[in-house]
N, C-alpha and C positions, 0 to 999 in steps of 0.2 A: 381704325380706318373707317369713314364713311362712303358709303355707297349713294351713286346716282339714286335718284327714285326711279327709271325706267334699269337696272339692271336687279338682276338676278342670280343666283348661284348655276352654275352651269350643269344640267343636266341633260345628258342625250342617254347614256347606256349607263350612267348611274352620277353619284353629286361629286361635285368637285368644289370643296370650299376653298379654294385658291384661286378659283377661275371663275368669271361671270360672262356672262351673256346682254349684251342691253342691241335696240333697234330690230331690226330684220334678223339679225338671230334669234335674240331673245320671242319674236313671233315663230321662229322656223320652230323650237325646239317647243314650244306652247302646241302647236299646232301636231308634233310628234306626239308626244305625251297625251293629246285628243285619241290619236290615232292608236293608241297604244291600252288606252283603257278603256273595259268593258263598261257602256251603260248600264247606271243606277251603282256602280262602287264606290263614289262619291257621298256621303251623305253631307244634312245638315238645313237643306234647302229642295226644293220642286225642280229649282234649276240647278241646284247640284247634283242630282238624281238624273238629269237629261243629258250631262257631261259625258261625254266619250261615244266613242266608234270601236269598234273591237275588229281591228280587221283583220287580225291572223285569225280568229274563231270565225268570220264572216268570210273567210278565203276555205277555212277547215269543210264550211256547213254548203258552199256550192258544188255542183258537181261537174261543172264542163269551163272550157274557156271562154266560150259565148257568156257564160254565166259571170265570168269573172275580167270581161272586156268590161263590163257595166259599172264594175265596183268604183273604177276613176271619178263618175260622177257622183257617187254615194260619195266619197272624200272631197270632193269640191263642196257637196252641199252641206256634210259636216263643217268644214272648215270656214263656214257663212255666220257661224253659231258663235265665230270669236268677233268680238265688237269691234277688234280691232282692223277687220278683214272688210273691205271696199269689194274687193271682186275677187275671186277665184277660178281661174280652168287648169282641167287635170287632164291630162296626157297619159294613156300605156305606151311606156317605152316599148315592154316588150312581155312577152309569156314563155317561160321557158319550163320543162321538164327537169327539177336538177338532179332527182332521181328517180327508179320508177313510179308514177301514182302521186309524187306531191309536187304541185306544180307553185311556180315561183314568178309574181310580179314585179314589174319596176315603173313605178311611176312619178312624174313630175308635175310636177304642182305649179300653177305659175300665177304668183298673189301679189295682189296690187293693194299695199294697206291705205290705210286711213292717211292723211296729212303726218306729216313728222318720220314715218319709217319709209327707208325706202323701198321699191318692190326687188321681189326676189324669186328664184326657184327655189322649190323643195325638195330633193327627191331621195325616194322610197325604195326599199325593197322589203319587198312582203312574201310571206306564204305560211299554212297553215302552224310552224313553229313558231314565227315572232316574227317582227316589224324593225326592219334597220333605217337607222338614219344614215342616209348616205354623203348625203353634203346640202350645204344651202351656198347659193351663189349671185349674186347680184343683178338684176336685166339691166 
């Protein structure tokens, strides 16, 4: 079987060689995978070393929801760092308490790529356990 050169094996919560990703997914799920791994586990390169945003340890290390209203634009201005990314604004859908003490974000991402992909929503849920992909959706 050959593959497009813009697809990729499909990975959100772990690989599926049966299934790919190409266009505005294949950016939503680039753009999770940022979101998902800690700066400098990357090696090989300066700019492999710069790769990721860790935002469930970065949800873990704030301590208020004022602290954690701000983190939307931290993922906006991470998600500037993919070439493929023309503009980006991030949205808090929302702050919830889902149990006592660990508080839980939802955010949507709304990116405008390069020529060729079309733009899309992204959105998140975060909090100090780990980072879900929730869905990407087309504007």
């Amino acid at each position: 079987m050959t593959l497009a050169q813009d697809a990729e094996v499909w990975c959100v919560d772990g690989i599926s060689t049966t299934r790919f990703a190409t266009g505005s997914m294949r950016l939503a799920q680039a753009l999770y995978r940022r979101f998902i791994t800690p700066r400098g586990m990357l090696r090989g390169s300066s700019e492999a070393e710069q790769y990721g945003f860790d935002v469930a340890g970065r949800i873990g290390s704030v301590g208020s929801r004022e602290e954690l209203a701000s983190l939307p634009l931290e993922m906006a201005a991470e998600a500037k760092h993919d070439d493929r990314v023309a503009s980006v604004r991030a949205e808090l859908a929302s702050i919830i308490e889902s149990q006592p003490g660990l508080l839980e974000i939802y955010v949507d991402l709304f990116v405008i790529p390069i020529e060729g992909i079309d733009p899309f929503v992204l959105s998140l849920q975060a909090s100090q356990a780990g980072v879900k992909f929730i869905g990407s959706s087309s504007l």
